[in-house]
SEKE-585945 format. One line per 8 residues: number of its first residue (from 1); their letters; for each residue x, y, z of C-alpha. Coordinates in steps of 0.1 Angstrom, whole numbers, plus 2048, in hexadecimal, padded with zeros to 3 digits. Each point is the difference from the previous one (the first is absolute). Layout:
N
NUM) A) X/Y/Z ~ ...
***
This chain:
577
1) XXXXXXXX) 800/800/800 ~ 80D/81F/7F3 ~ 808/822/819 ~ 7E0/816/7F8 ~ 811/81F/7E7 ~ 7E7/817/7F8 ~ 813/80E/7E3 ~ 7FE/7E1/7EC
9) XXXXXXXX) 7DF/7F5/810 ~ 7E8/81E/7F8 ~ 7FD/803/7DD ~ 7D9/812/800 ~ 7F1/821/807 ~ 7EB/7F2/81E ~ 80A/7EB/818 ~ 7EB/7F2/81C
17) XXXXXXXX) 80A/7ED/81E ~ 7E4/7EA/816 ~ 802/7E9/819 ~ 7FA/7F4/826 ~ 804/81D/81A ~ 820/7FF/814 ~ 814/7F0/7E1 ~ 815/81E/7F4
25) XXXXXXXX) 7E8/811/7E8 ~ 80B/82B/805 ~ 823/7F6/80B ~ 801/7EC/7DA ~ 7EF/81A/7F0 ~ 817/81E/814 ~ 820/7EC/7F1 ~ 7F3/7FB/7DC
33) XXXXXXXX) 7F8/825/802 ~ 822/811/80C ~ 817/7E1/7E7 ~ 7E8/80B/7E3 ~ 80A/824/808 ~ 823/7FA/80A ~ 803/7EF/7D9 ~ 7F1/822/7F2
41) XXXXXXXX) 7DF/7FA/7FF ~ 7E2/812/807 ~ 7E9/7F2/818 ~ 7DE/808/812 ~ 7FC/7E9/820 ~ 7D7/7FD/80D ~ 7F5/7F0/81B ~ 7DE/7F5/80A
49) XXXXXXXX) 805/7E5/81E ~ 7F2/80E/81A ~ 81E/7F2/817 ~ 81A/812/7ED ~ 820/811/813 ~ 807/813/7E1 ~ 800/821/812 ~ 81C/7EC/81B
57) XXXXXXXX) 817/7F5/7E4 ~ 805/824/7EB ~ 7FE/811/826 ~ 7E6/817/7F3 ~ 7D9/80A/7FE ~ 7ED/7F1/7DE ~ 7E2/806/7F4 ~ 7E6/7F2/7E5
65) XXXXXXXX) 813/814/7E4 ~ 825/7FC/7F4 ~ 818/80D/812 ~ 829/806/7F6 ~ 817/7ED/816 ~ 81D/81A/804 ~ 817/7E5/809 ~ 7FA/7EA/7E2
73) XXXXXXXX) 7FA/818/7E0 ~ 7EA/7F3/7EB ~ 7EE/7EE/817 ~ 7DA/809/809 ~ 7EC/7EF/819 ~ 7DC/7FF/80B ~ 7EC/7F1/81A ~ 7DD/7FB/7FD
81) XXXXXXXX) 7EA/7FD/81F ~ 7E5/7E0/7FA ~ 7F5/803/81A ~ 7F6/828/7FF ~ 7FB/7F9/7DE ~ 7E1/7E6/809 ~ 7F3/81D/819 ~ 7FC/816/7E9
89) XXXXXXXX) 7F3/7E7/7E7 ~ 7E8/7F1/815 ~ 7F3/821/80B ~ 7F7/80C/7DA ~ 7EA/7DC/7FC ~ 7F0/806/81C ~ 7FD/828/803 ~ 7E1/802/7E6
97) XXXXXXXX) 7E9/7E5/818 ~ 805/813/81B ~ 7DA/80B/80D ~ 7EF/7E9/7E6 ~ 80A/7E0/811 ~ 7F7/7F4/821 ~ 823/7FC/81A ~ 801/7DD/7FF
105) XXXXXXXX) 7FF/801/7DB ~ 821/81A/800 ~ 812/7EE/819 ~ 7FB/7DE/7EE ~ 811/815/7E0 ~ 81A/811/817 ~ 80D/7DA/808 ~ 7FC/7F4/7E0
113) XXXXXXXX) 819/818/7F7 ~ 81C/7FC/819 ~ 80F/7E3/7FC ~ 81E/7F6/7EC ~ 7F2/7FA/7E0 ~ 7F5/824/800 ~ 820/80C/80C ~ 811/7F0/7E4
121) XXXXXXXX) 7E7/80B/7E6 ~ 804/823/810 ~ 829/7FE/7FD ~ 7F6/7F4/7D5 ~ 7EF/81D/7FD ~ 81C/818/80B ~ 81C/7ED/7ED ~ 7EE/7FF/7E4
129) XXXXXXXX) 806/827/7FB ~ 824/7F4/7FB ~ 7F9/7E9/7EC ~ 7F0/811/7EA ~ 810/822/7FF ~ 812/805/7DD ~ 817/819/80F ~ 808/7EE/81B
137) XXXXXXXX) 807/7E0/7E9 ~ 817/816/7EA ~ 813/812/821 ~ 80F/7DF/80B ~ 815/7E3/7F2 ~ 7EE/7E7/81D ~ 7E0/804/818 ~ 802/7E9/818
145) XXXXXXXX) 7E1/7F7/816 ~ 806/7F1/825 ~ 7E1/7EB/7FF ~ 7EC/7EF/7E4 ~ 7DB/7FB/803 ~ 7F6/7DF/805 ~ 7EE/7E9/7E4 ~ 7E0/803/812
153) XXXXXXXX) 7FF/821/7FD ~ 809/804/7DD ~ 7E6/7E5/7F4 ~ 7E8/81A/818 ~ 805/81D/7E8 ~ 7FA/7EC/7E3 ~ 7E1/7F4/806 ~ 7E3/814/7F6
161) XXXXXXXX) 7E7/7FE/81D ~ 81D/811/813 ~ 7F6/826/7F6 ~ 7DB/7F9/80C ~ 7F4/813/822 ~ 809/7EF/81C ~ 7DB/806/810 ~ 7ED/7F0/7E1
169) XXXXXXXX) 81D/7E0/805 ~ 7FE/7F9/827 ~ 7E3/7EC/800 ~ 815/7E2/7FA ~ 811/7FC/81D ~ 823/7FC/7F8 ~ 81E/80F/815 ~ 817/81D/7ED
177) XXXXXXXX) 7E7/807/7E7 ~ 7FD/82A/7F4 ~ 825/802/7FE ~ 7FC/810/7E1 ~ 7E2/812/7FF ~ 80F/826/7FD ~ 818/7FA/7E5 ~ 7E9/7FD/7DF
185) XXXXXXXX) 80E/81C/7F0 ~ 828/7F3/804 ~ 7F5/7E1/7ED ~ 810/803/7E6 ~ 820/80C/80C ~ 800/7DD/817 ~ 7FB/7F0/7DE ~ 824/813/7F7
193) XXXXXXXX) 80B/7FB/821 ~ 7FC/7D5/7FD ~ 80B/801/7DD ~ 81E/80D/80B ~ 808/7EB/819 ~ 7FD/7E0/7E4 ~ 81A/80B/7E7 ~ 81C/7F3/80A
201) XXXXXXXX) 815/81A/7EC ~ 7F3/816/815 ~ 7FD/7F3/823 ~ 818/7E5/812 ~ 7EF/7F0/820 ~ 815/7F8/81D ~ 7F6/7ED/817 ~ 811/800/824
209) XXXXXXXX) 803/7E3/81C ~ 815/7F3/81A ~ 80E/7DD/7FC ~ 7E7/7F4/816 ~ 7E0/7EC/7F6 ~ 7E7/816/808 ~ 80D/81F/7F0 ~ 808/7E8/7DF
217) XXXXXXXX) 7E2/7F4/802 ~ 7EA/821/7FF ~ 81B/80E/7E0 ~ 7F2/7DC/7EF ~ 7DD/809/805 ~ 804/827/7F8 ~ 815/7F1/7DF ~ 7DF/7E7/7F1
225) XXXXXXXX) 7E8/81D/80C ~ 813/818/7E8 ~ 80C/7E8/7EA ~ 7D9/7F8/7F5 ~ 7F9/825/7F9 ~ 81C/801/7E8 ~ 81B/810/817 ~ 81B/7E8/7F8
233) XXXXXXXX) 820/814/801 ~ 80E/7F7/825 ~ 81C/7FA/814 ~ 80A/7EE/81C ~ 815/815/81A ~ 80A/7E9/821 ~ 808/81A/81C ~ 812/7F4/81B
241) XXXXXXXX) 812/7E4/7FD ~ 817/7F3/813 ~ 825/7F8/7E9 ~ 811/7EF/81F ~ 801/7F8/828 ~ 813/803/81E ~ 7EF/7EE/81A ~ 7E7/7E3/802
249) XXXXXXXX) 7E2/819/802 ~ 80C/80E/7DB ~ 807/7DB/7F6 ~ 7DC/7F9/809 ~ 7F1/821/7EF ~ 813/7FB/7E0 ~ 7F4/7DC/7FC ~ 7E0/80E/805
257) XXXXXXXX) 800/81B/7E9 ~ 80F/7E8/7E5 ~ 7E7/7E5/808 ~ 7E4/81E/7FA ~ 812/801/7DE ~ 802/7E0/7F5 ~ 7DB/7FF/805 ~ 7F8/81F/7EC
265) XXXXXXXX) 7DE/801/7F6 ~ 7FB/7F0/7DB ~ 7F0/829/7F4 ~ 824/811/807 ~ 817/7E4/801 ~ 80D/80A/7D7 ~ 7FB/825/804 ~ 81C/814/7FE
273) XXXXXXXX) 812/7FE/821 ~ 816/81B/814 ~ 80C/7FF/824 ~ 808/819/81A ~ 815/7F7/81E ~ 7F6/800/822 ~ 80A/822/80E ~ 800/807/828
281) XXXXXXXX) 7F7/826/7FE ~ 7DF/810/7F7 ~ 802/814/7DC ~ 7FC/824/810 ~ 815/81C/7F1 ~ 80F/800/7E3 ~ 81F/7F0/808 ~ 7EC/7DF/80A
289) XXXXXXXX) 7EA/804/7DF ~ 824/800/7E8 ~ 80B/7E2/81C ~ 7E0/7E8/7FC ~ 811/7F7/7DC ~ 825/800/806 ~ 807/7F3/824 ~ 7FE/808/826
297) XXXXXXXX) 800/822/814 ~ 80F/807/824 ~ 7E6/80F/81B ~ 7FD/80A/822 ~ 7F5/7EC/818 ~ 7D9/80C/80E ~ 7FB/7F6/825 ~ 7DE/7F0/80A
305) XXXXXXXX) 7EE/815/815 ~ 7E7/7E4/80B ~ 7FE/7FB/829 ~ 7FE/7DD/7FC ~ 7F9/7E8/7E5 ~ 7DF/7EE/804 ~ 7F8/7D9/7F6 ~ 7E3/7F9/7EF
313) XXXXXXXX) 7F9/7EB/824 ~ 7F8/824/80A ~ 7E4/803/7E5 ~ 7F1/7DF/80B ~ 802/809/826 ~ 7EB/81F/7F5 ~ 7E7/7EF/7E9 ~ 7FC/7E5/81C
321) XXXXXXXX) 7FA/81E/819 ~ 7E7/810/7EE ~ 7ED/7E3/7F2 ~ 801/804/7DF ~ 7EC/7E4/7ED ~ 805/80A/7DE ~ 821/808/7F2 ~ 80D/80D/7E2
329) XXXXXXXX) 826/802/7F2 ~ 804/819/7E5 ~ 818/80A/7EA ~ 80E/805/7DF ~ 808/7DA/7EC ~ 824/7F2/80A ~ 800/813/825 ~ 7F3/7DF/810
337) XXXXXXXX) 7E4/804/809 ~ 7F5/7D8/7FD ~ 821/7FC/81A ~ 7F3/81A/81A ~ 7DE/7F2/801 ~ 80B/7DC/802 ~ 819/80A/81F ~ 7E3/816/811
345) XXXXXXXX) 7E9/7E2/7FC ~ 817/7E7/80D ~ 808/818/822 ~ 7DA/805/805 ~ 7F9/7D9/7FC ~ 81F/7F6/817 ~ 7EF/819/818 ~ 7E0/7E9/806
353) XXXXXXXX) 7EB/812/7E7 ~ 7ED/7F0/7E4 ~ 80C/813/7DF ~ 7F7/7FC/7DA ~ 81A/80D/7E5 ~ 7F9/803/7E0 ~ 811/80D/7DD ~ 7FD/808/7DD
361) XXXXXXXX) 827/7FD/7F8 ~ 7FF/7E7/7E5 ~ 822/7FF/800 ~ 800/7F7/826 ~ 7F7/7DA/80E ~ 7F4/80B/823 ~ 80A/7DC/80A ~ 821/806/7F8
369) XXXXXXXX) 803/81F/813 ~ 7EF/7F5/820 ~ 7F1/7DC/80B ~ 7D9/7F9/80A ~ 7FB/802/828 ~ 7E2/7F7/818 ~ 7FF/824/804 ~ 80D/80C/7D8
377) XXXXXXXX) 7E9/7F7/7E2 ~ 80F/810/7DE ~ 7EB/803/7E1 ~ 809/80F/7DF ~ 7E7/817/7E7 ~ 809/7F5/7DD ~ 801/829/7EE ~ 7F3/7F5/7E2
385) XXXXXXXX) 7E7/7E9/807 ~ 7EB/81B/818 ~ 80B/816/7E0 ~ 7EF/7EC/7EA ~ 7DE/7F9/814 ~ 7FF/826/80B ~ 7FF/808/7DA ~ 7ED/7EA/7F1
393) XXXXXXXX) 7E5/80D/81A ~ 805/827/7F4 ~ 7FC/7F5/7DE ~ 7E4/7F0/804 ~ 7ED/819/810 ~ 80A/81C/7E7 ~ 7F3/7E5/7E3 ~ 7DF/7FF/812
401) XXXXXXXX) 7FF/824/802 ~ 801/801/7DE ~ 821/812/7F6 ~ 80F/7FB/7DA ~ 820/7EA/7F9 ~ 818/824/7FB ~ 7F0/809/828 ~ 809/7D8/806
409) XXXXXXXX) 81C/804/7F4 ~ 80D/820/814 ~ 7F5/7EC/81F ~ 813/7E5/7F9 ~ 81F/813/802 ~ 7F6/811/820 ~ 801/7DE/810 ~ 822/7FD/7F7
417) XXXXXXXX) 80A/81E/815 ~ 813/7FC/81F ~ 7E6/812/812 ~ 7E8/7E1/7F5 ~ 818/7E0/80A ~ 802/813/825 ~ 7DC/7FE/805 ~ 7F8/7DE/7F4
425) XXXXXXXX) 81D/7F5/815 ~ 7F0/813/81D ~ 7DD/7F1/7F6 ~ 816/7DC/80E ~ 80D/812/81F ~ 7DD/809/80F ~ 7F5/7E1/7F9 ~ 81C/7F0/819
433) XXXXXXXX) 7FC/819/81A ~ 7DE/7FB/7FE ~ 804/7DE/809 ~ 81B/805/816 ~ 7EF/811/81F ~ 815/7ED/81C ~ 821/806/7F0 ~ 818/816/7F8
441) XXXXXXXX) 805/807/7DB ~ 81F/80C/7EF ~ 7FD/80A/7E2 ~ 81F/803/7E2 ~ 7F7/817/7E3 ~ 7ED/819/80D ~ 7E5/815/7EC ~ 80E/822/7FD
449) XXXXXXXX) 7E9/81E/811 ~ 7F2/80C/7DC ~ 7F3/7DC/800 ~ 7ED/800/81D ~ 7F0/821/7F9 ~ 7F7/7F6/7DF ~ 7ED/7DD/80E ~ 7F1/81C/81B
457) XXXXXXXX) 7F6/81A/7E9 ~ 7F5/7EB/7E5 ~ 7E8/7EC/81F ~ 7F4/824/806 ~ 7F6/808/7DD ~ 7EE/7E2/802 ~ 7ED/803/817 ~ 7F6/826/7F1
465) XXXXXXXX) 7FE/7F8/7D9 ~ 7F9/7E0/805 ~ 813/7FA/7DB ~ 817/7E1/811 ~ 7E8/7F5/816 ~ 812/7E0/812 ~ 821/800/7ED ~ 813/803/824
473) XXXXXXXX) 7F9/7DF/813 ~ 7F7/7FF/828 ~ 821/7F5/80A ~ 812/81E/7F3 ~ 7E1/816/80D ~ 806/7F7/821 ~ 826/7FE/801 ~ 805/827/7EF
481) XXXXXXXX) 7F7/812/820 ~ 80B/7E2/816 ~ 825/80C/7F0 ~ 7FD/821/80F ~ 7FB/7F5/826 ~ 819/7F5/818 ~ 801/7DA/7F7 ~ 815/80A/7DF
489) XXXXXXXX) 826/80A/7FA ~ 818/806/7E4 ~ 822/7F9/7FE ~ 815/810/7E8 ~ 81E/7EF/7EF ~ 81D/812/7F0 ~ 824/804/7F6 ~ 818/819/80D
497) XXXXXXXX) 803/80D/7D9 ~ 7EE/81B/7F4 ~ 7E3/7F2/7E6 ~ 7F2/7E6/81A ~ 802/81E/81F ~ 7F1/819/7E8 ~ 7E5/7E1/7F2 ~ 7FB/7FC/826
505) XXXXXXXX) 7F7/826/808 ~ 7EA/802/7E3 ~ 7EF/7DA/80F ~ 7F7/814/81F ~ 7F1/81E/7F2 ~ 7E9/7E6/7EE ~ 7FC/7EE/81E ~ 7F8/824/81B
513) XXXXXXXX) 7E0/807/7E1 ~ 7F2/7E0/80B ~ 805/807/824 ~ 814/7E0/803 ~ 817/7FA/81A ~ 826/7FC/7FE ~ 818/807/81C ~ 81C/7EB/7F6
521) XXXXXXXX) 81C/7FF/7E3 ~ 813/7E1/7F8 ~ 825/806/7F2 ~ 808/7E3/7ED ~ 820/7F2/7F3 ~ 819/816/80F ~ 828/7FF/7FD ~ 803/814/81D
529) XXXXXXXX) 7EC/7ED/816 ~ 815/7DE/7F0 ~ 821/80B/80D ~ 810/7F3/7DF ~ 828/7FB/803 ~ 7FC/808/7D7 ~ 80B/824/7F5 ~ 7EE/7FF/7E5
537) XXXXXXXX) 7E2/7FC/815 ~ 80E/813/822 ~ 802/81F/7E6 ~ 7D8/7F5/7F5 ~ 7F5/7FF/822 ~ 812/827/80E ~ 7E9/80A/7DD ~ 7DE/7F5/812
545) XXXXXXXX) 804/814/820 ~ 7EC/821/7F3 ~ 7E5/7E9/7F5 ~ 800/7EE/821 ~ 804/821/810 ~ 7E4/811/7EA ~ 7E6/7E0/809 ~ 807/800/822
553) XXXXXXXX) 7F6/824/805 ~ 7E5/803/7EC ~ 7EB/7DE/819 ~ 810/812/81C ~ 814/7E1/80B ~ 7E9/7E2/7F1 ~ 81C/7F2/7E9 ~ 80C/7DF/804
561) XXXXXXXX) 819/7F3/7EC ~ 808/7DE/7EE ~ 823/7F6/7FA ~ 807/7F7/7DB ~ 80B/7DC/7FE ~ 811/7EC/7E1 ~ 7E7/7E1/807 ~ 7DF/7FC/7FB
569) XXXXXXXX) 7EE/80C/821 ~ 7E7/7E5/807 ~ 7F9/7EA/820 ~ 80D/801/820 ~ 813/824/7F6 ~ 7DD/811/7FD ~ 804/800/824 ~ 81E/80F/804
577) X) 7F9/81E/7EB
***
């Protein structure tokens, strides 16, 4: 696998990088940026993740419009704010209903609007200006975009039901639908915008992972979803990898990053492939962004300001404490979340109390994580089965109401939103808590707050429009407001990195509209708590003391942190965590 040269790689106008949060995406895009520029290019940078730390690495304010990097001429950057962006989108759907619909109406529109798919759509609709823009196509030799849009929502803005009013649409019952309902009149510069994005002498995808499965697993999907809507100009960039070792923890993580490899999804496993090295030092300033390509960068060492470091024993003592009978672990994929649950499941079972935990993680075997007590039942919700049955029942009901197959078909492509897989999932959850009265539940995957208001609004609509009349079952009825009373807890599982803390922050936000509870934060996988002999990973770990520092403010002390370990942490060294 080749060292990743942007100079000989880029060879388009356009260049888009997506993947998995937390794998590398800005600190990619910074370095293709500045080694474009530093080989005489001219180069806009945008970025639309909502995570970005563009404003950390050029050490200066950005905005939505481009703005000249004095230290790198001929480099412009902007950085587009989704997530404003969706405010101010959702506000111009909704602005014109104000007064002429009743509140429960509005409200269910407000959170049919605020979830991810919206904020995606939201971030589309302000890159498309770039897109688009003759003069800003003829101002720069490459216009690179930290972020692509997903297939989902590219096959959304070609469908045609998607420029219909979200109010005349609703009575169907699906999750993200009236994403699009303000943007009739950019229609056809989306058209431009996709068409764009499928010449590959125009536009080179690249898409970005770690050489782990998970994040190689989400580029391979990403890859077929694009692939089928004719974007088939990609690359494979593997960040982080690991060349060597110096200790038996680095032996262990290199034969685990090449094992990740060697099992490379069939969808990427012949694109072309570039690695970047695993580097110790986040890519802030400039000096770090030149670095990320050529080789390592001496630091300072940051002192933790922590008290004392807290187990997650800590988190169960309080749980236990409080009696807390439903439990969530939340997070961003490839935190752990599925580890943290299985290890607060086992301490409450070994504790006398009857506990059920259950997970979506395909990927996971629960029985391979943790064995089956007297006291500790494990059960697993197969995603795409409740998928499938949760579907099927939406598009029944909108046949018998009648709509066309273009409206049939716009449907069918809401229920492949994110927003959609959540809440059949959660459809599966109530049903085990409902059954589930004398035990404690802990729940892996948790629905995200937008979720849960969603389910709630939508059951409020019903109930006044009477349009979906039954289309949220008992179980979830009576578990919604159950959520918001003492019996229920989230635990939030991150990384000391940026992306997942960031991801986390934005997770909570969700999680204070619902009114849900979550008091603790779960650091995961840290060098610093490992007390590695390595360098290479002793120089990691001084790197993830601000983040451990930032967390641990922010809950006021409720961090605990988990040791990062080269074996697989399953068994008997749950309880040790």
């Amino acid at each position: 696998m080749m060292l990743y040269d942007p100079f000989h790689v880029v060879q388009t106008k356009y260049l888009f990088l997506t993947g998995k949060g937390g794998v590398g995406k800005t600190s990619v895009a910074c370095a293709t940026a500045v080694a474009l520029v530093d080989a005489g290019k001219k180069v806009l940078l945008i970025s639309t993740d909502p995570a970005s730390n563009l404003q950390d690495v050029f050490s200066m304010e950005l905005t939505n419009k481009a703005t000249p990097i004095a230290a790198v001429p001929n480099l412009a950057v902007a950085n587009l704010d989704p997530v404003q962006a969706a405010a101010e989108y959702r506000e111009s759907v909704i602005g014109p209903y104000r007064g002429l619909l009743p509140e429960a109406a509005l409200r269910n529109m407000e959170e049919q609007l605020s979830g991810s798919c919206t904020v995606e759509i939201a971030a589309f609709n302000e890159f498309t200006n770039f897109l688009t823009d003759e003069a800003v196509a003829c101002g720069y030799d490459h216009i690179i975009f930290d972020t692509a849009p997903t297939g989902h929502t590219l096959r959304m803005l070609q469908l045609p039901s998607a420029w219909s009013q979200f109010i005349q649409k609703s009575k169907h019952g699906a999750s993200c639908l009236g994403q699009l309902s303000g943007l009739e009149s950019r229609k056809e510069l989306y058209k431009q915008a996709v068409q764009t994005l499928a010449d590959g002498d125009k536009t080179t995808m690249l898409l970005v992972a770690c050489p782990d499965a998970l994040p190689l697993k989400e580029a391979a999907r990403a890859s077929k979803e694009l692939a089928a809507l004719g974007i088939a100009n990609q690359q494979l960039i593997v960040n982080g990898l690991l060349a060597s070792w110096d200790d038996d923890a680095t032996k262990t993580l290199y034969e685990k990053q090449q094992a990740a490899l060697k099992a490379m999804p069939e969808a990427i496993a012949n694109l072309p492939r570039f690695q970047i090295p695993l580097r110790t030092y986040n890519i802030t300033g400039l000096d770090h962004v030149r670095a990320l390509l050529k080789g390592e960068v001496k630091e300072a060492a940051t002192e933790l300001t922590l008290e004392r470091v807290q187990p997650l024993q800590a988190v169960i003592d309080d749980l236990e404490a409080h009696q807390r009978k439903v439990i969530f672990t939340m997070g961003k994929g490839g935190v752990g979340k599925t580890t943290v649950a299985a290890a607060i499941a086992l301490g409450l079972a070994r504790r006398g109390h009857r506990v059920h935990l259950t997970t979506t993680d395909l990927a996971v075997h629960l029985q391979y994580v943790v064995s089956q007590t007297d006291n500790l039942t494990l059960s697993h919700i197969d995603e795409g089965e409740e998928l499938k049955k949760y579907q099927d029942e939406v598009l029944s009901q909108a046949k018998a109401n009648g709509l066309g197959p273009s409206d049939l078909a716009y449907i069918e492509e809401d229920l492949r939103s994110p927003c959609t897989q959540e809440i059949a999932v959660f459809h599966a959850f109530a049903d085990i808590v409902e059954d589930a009265d004398d035990q404690i539940v802990v729940i892996d995957t948790a629905p995200t707050g937008h979720t849960l208001l969603l389910l709630e609004s939508t059951e409020s609509y019903d109930r006044e429009i009477r349009r979906t009349h039954g289309s949220t079952p008992p179980s979830v009825q009576h578990l919604l407001p159950r959520l918001k009373g003492d019996e229920t807890e989230v635990v939030i599982v991150t990384l000391p990195e940026a992306t997942p803390v960031y991801e986390a922050l934005r997770l909570e936000a969700d999680l204070k509209r619902t009114k849900l509870r979550s008091k603790w934060w779960v650091i995961n996988k840290s060098f610093y708590q490992a007390r590695t002999t390595s360098p290479l990973l002793k120089a990691k770990a001084s790197h993830e003391i601000a983040w451990i520092n930032k967390v641990d403010d922010h809950t006021q002390g409720h961090t605990a942190l988990i040791a990062w370990r080269p074996d697989e942490v399953r068994g008997e060294v749950l309880g040790k965590l």
